[in-house]
N, C-alpha and C positions, 0 to 999 in steps of 0.2 A: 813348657815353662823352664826358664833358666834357674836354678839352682848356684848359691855360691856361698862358699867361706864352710864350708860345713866340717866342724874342728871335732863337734862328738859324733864319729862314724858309726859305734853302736845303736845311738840312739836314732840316728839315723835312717837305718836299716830296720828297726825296731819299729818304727812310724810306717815302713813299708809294708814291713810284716801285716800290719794292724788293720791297712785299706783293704776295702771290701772286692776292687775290680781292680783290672792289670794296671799294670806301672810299668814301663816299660824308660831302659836307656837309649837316647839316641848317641850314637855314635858321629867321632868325625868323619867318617863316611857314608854316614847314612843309616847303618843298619840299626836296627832295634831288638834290643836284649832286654827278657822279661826280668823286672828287679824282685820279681819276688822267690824266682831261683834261687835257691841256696850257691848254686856254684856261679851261675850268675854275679852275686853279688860278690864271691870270692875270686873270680876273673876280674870285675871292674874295680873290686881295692887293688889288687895286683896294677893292672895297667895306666889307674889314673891317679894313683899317688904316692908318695914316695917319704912325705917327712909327714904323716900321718895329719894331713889337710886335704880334702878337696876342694879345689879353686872353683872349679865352675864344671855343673854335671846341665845337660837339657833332658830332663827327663819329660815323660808323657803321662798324667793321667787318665781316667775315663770316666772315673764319677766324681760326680761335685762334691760328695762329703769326702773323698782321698782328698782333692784337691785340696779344701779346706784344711786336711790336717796335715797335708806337705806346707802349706802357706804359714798355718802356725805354729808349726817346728822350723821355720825358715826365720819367720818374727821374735821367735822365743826361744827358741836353741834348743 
């Protein structure tokens, strides 16, 4: 799932914390980074944003109720 505009990066991260199975970042190459790494998640604010927005992440979930609460953190900020 694409992911975009996401302005509260806390809360963000906080929604990933919260799902029950992996989350994972895809990369522009392909690779995939578990988002529920602490350093993880401190690598991918590092490299994919800069004026505290992320424009657009694809990230991976695996259970339907993560999904559900990435979809409405997505819907409802």
């Amino acid at each position: 799932m694409k992911v975009q505009n996401i302005k509260n990066i806390e809360k963000f991260f906080s929604v990933i914390d919260s799902c029950e199975g992996k989350v994972e970042l895809v990369t522009g190459e392909g690779d995939r980074l578990n988002l529920k790494s602490k350093l993880s998640q401190y690598v991918s604010m590092a490299n994919i944003f800069s004026d505290g927005t992320i424009d657009e992440l694809e990230i991976l979930a695996y259970e339907p109720a993560d999904i559900s609460k990435l979809v409405n953190f997505m819907m409802e900020g």
